[in-house]
N, C-alpha and C positions, 0 to 999 in steps of 0.2 A: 362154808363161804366166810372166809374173813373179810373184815373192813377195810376199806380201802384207806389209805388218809387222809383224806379229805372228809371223809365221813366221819372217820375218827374226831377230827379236827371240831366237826359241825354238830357232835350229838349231843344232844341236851338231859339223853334218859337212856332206860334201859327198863323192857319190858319181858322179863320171863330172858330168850333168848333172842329178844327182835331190840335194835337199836333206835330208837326214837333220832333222828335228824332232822335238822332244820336244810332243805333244800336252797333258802338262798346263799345259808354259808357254803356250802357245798359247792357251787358256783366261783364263790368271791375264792376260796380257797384253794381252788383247783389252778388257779392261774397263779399263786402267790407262793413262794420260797418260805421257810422260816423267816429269816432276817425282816421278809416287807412284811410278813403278818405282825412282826413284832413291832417294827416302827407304825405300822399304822394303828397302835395301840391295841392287836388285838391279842391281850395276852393269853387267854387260856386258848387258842386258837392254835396262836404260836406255838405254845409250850405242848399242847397236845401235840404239833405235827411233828414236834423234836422225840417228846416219847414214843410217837411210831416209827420215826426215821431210826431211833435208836435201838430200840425193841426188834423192829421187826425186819429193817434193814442189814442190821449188827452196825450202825453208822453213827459212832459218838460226836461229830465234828459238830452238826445240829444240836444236842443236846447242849455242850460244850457253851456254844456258843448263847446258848436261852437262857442258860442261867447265869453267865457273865453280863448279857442285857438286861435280864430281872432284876440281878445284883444291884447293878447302877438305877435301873428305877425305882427299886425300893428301899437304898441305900442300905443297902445288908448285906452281906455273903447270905448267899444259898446253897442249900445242897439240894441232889435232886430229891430225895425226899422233901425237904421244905419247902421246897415249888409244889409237890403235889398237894400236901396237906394244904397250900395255901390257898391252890388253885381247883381243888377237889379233884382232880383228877389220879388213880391210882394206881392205873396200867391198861396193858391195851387187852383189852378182851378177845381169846382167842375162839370161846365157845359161842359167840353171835352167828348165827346161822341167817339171820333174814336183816332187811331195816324197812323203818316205815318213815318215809319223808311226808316231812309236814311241811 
């Protein structure tokens, strides 16, 4: 079973092979595009649903787009490596088998 996005989006952990999420984000994030998670400042949020849309989608338009909005928020070029190392995030986990919402 892989993660859906949203999940992706909302996980806080990672347990063996089970993804620890937070169920309200899961919620807020199911209804939201890249672009509104990022305006509504929610960066690691955003920037994780662009790494799934890109990863697993094959869809760079998202990506593209997270790290030209990050850019200007943190006044820096980014690459997407620099986004991750910044944002912890370092790919989308393909061997999760289970999640546990909290």
């Amino acid at each position: 079973m892989a993660l859906k996005r949203e999940e992706f989006a909302a996980t806080v952990g990672y347990q063996g092979a089970t993804a620890v999420v937070d169920r309200k984000l899961v919620r807020v994030m199911k209804g939201l595009s890249v672009p509104e998670a990022l305006e509504k400042g929610m960066f690691r949020q955003g920037f994780a649903a662009a790494l799934y849309e890109s990863e697993m989608k094959n869809d760079p338009a998202s990506m593209e787009y997270a790290l030209d909005f990050l850019g200007k928020e943190f006044r820096r070029p980014l690459s997407a490596e620099d986004a991750k190392r910044l944002l912890g995030i370092q790919r989308v986990p393909r061997e999760i088998t289970r999640t546990m919402k909290l």
